[in-house]
Each structure stands twice: as C-alpha cells, then as structure tokens.
C-alpha positions as CSV (number, residue, x, y, z in Angstrom):
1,X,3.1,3.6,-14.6
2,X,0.6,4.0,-17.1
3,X,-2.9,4.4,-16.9
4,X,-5.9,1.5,-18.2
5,X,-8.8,2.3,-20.3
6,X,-10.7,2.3,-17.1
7,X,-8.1,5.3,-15.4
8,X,-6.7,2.8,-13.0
9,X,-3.3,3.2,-12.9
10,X,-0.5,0.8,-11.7
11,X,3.0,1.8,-10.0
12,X,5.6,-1.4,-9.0
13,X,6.7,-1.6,-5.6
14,X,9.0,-3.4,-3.7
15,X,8.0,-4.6,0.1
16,X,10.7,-5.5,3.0
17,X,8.7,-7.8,4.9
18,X,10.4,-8.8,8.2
19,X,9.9,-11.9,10.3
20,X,11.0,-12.2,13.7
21,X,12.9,-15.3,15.1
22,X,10.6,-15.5,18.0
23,X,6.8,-16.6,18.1
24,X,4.4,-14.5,19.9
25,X,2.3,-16.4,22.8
26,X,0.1,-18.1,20.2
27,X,3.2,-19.8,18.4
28,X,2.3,-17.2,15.5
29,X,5.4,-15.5,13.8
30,X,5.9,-11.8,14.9
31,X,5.9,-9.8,11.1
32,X,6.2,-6.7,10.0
33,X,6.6,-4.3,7.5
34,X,10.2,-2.6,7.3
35,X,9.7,-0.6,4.1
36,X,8.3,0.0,0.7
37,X,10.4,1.5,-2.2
38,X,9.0,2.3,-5.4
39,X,10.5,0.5,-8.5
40,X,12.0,2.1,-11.3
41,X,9.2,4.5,-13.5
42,X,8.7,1.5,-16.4
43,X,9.3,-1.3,-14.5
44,X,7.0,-3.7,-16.3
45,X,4.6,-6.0,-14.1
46,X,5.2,-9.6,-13.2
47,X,4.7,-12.2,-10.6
48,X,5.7,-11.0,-7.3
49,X,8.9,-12.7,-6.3
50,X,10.6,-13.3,-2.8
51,X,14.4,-12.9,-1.7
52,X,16.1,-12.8,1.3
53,X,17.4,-9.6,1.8
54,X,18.8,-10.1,5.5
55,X,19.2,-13.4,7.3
56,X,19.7,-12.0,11.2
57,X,20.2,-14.0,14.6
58,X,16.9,-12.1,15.7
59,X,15.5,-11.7,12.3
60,X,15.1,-12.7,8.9
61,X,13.6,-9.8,6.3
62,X,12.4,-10.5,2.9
63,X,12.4,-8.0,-0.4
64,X,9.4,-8.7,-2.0
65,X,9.4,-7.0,-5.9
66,X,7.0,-6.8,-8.2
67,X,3.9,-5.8,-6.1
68,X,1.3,-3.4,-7.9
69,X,0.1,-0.4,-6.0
70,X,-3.1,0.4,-8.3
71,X,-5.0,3.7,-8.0
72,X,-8.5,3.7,-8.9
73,X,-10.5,6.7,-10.2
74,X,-13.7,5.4,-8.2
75,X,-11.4,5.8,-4.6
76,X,-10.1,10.1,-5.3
77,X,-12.0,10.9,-2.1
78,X,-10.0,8.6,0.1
79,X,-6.6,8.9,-1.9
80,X,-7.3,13.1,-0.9
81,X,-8.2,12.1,2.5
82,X,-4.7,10.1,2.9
83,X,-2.7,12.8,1.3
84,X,-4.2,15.6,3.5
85,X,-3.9,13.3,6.8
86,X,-0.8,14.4,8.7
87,X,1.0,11.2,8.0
88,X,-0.1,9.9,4.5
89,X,0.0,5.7,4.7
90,X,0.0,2.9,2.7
91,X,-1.4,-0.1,3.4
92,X,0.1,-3.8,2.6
93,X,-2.2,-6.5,2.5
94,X,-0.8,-10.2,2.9
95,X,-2.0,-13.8,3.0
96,X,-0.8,-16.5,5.0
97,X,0.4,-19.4,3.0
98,X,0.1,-23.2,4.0
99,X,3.3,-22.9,6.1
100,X,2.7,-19.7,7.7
101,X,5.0,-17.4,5.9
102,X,3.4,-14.0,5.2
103,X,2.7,-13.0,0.9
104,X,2.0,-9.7,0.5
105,X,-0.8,-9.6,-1.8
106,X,-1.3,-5.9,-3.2
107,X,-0.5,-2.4,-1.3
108,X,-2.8,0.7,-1.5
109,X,-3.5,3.7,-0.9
110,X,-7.3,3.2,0.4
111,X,-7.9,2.5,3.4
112,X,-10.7,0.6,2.2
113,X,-9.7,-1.6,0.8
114,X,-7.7,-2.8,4.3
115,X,-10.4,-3.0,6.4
116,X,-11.7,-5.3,3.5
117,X,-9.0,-7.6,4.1
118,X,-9.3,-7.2,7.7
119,X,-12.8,-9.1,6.7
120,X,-11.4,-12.0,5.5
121,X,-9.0,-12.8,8.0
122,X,-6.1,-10.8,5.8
123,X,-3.2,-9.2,7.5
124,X,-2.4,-5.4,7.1
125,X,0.0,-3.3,7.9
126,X,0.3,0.0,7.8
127,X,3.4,1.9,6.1
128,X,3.9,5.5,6.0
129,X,3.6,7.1,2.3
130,X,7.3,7.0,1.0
131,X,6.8,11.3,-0.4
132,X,8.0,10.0,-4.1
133,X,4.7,7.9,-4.2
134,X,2.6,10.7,-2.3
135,X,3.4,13.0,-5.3
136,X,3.1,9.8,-7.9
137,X,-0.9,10.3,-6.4
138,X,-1.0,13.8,-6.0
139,X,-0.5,14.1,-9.7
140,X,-2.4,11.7,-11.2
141,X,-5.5,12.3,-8.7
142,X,-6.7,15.6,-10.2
143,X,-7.1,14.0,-13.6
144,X,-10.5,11.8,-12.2
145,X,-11.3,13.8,-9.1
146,X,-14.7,14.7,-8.5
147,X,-15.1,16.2,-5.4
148,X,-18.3,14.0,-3.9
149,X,-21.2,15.7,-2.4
150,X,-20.5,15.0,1.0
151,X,-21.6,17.9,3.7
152,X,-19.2,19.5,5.6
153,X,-16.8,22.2,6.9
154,X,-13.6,19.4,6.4
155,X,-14.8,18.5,2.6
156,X,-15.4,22.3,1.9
157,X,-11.6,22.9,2.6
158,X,-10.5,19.7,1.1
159,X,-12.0,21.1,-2.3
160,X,-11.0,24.6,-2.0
161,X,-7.3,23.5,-0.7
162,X,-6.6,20.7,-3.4
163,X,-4.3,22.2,-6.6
C-alpha cells in the first residue's frame, strides 16, 4: 500500500466471486459477489489469479487474489461521500470472457467509476466496505482532500464533520 508520484494509492484485495449452478431465464449464469478481504499490508501487485475455493452441488465460488483497489486524489469527494453513507460500499467491476465466466477487473471505492462500466456493458456489484478498508481510506483521504466548492447544507457538514 504505498502511494505513486501522482498520490494514487493501491491496496491488494482478494474477491469471492460465486457462480450459481442454475442459469437465469436468458441461459446467463446467476453471479455474485460473496466477499472481499483485503491482502496482507505489502502484498506486492501481480496478475490477478483464479482458484476454486468451493465446488458446491448448487454452487461453485471462486477466490480471485491479486486485484488492486486504487484510490485516487482526484475522487476525495466521492470516497467522503461513501464513508459518510450509512453503509460504505465497494464496487467490483468484471468482464465477461469468451466463455462466459465472470473476471473481476478492478474494485473501487467510487461510485463512478461503476456506473462507467455500467456504460460499456460491464458488470458491477456492489459489496459493503469490509471496516479495515474503510479506515485504510479514511486515513489516507485527508492527505489530498480538498473540500470542492459545491453549495449546500449536506457538503457544509461533510467539511466541518471530517477529522
């Protein structure tokens, strides 16, 4: 977890990606997410790799490690947004491959950025905020936090509340 040039900053996570044994009425496999866990503090980056974690009669679920959760100085507002929210999410974006399996792609803390994927025919799903990952971005947010100018009674508290 260490932070670029730029103040982006990068935290490995690990995605249980389920798949159910029955297709919904389009013949499309039912997914979801089951859980996120954050790797080890100095787990170095690499590919994203797939293992079968649980191989059920009704289900099969998949640990997929090595996925980045990257925090952006340009996205504070929406990171403070998510943290204030009564239930902080996280959002895991995934690509269909050729044979229809499900690869998460990144997971965030932005909204944003999943209606973006939403936009290009990506799947998200949304995961609440695991509270050692909330504090992961509630500590590293007030280093490139400037409040925007936005009007408003809600932004008025968000600045005054915020450490």
């Amino acid at each position: 977890m260490a932070d670029t040039p730029t103040g982006d900053r990068c935290c490995a996570v690990s995605v249980l990606l389920q798949r159910g044994a029955t297709p919904d009425r389009w013949g499309q496999a039912h997914w979801k997410v089951a859980g996120i866990v954050p790797e080890s503090p100095g787990t170095p980056m690499r590919a994203p790799t797939r293992s079968l974690a649980h191989d059920g009669e009704t289900t099969r679920v998949y640990l997929w490690s090595g996925l980045c959760l990257r925090l952006n100085p340009v996205s504070c507002d929406d990171y403070v947004l998510n943290l204030r929210s009564e239930r902080p999410l996280l959002f895991v974006i995934c690509q269909s491959d050729s044979d229809g399996e499900l690869r998460p792609i990144t997971v965030s803390a932005d909204q944003q950025d999943g209606v973006d994927a939403l936009e290009v025919d990506g799947s998200v799903f949304e995961v609440d905020m695991p509270p050692p990952i909330a504090s992961w971005i509630a500590e590293w947010v007030p280093k490139y936090w400037k409040p925007s100018q936005r009007k408003g009674r809600k932004w008025q508290r968000l600045q005054e509340e915020w450490p």
